[in-house]
PLY file of the C-alpha trace (Angstrom):
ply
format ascii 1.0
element vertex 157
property float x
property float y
property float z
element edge 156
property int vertex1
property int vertex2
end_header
35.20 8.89 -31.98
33.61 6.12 -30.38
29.79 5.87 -29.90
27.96 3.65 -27.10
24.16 3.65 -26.94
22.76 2.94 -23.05
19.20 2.23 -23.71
16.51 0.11 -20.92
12.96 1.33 -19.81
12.42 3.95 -16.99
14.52 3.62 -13.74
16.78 1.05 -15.49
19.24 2.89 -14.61
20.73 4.58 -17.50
22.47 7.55 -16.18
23.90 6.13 -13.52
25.89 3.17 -15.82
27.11 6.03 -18.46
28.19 7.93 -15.79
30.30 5.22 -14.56
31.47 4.14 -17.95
32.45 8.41 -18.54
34.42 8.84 -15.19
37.26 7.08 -17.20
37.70 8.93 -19.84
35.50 11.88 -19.69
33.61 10.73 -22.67
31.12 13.43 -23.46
27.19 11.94 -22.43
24.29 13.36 -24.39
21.16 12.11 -22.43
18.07 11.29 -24.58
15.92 13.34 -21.73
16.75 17.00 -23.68
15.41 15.54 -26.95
12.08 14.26 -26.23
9.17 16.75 -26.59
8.02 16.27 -22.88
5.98 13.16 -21.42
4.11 12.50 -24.61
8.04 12.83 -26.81
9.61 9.68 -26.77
9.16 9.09 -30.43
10.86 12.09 -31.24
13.76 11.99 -29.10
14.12 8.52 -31.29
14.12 10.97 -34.38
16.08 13.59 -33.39
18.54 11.26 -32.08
18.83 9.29 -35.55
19.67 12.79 -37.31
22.05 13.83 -34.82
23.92 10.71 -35.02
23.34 10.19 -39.18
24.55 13.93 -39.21
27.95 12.76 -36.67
28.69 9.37 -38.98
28.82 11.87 -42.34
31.27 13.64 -40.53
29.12 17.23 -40.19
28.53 19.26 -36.80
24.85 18.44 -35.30
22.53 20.47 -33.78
19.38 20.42 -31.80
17.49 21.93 -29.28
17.19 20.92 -25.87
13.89 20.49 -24.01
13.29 22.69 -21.48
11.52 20.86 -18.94
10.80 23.53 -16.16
9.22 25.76 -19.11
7.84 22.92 -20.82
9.76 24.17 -24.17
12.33 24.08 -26.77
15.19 25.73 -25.24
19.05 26.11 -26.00
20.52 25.09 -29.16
23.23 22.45 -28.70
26.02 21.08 -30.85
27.96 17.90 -31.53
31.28 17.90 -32.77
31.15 14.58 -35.41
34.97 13.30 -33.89
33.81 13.99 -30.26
33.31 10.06 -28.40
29.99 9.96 -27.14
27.74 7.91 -25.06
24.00 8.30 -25.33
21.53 7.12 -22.37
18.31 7.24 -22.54
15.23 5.12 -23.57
14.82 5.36 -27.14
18.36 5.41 -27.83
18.95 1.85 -29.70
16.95 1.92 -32.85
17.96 -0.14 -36.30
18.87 3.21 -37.58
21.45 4.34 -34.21
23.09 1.23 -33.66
25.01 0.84 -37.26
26.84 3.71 -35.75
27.36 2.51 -32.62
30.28 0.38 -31.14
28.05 -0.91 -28.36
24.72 -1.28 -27.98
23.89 -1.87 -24.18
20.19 -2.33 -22.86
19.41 -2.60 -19.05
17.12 -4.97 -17.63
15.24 -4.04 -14.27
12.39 -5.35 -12.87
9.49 -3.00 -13.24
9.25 -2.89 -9.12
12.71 -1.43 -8.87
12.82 0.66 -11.80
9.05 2.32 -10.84
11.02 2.79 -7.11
13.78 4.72 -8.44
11.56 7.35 -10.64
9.58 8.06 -7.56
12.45 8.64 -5.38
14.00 10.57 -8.36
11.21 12.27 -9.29
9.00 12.76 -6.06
5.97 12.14 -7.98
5.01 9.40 -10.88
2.06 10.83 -12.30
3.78 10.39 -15.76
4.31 6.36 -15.36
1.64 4.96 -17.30
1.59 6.85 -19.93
5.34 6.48 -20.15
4.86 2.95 -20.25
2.76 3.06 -23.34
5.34 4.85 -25.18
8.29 2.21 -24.10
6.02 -0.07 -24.98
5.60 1.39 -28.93
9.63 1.83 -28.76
10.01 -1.89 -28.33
7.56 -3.38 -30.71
8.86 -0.67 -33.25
12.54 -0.98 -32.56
13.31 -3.91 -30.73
16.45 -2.50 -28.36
16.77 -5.49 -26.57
17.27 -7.43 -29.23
19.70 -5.22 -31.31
21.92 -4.54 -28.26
25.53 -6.16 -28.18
25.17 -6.13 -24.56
22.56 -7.00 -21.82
23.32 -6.22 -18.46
20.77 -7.06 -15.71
20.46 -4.29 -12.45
18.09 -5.89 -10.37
19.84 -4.55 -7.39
0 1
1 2
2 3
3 4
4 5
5 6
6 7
7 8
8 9
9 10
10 11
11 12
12 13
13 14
14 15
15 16
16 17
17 18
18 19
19 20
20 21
21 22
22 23
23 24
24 25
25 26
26 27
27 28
28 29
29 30
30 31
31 32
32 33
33 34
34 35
35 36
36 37
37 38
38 39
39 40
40 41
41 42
42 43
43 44
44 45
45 46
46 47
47 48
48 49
49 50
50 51
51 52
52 53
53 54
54 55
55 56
56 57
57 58
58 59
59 60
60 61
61 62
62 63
63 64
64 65
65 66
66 67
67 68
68 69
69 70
70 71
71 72
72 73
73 74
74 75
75 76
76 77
77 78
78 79
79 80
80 81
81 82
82 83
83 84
84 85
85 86
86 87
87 88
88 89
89 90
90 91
91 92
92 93
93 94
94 95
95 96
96 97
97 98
98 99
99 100
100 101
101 102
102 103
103 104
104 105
105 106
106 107
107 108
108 109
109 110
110 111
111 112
112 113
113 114
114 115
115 116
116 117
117 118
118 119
119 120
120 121
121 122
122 123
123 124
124 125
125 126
126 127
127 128
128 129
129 130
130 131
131 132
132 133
133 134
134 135
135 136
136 137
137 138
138 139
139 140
140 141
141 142
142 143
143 144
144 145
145 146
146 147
147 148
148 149
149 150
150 151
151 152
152 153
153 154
154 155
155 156
């Protein structure tokens, strides 16, 4: 039941590296995207993210609901078997309280340039950038990822 934590600002490249690090084992990916509360939710994918994993490391089922982006909601409910191996992506997921659990800890540095380049292309429009920035911003003055990673691993491709 191993745990890895894939963590780095917007465009980092998150996905893509779990996905990579998955295709050789299958290891199940729970993406930090279906637990924030839309553009303005990063804190409490953070939260919801640090139950679901406290809930996993005392050995209980978790569950949550996943955000619906297209109808701007709460949608299904989802579980997480606590002896399933797991990697979680997303921005927001290395906090003081995720990594105990984890046995790595990986942040992703990209230049801002590249990583603001791949959201466009990804998302065909970036009218959510600044005021995604501000809440990366609170994430690492609150949690510090960075620092608490075991790994750093620069894309700057």
């Amino acid at each position: 039941m191993s745990l890895t934590l894939i963590d780095g600002r917007s465009g980092a490249g998150k996905s893509s590296y779990a996905r990579r690090l998955a295709a050789s084992d299958g290891t199940r990916i729970l993406t930090m995207d279906y637990l924030y509360e839309g553009w303005e939710g990063l804190m409490i994918g953070c939260a919801t993210l640090e139950r679901i994993l406290t809930e996993r490391a005392a050995g209980r089922i978790a569950c949550w609901r996943d955000w619906d982006w297209h109808a701007y909601a709460w949608g299904d409910e989802r579980t997480l078997d606590p002896h399933e191996s797991l990697i979680v992506e997303g921005c927001g997921a290395i906090t003081p309280i995720t990594v105990v659990f984890a046995e790595r800890a990986i942040w992703l540095d990209t230049p801002e340039d590249v990583r603001h380049a791949r959201a466009l292309a990804r998302d065909g429009d970036d009218s959510w950038w600044e005021g995604w920035k501000q809440q990366e911003r609170i994430h690492l003055d609150r949690h510090d990822p960075r620092g608490l990673a075991t790994e750093v691993v620069n894309l700057s491709d």
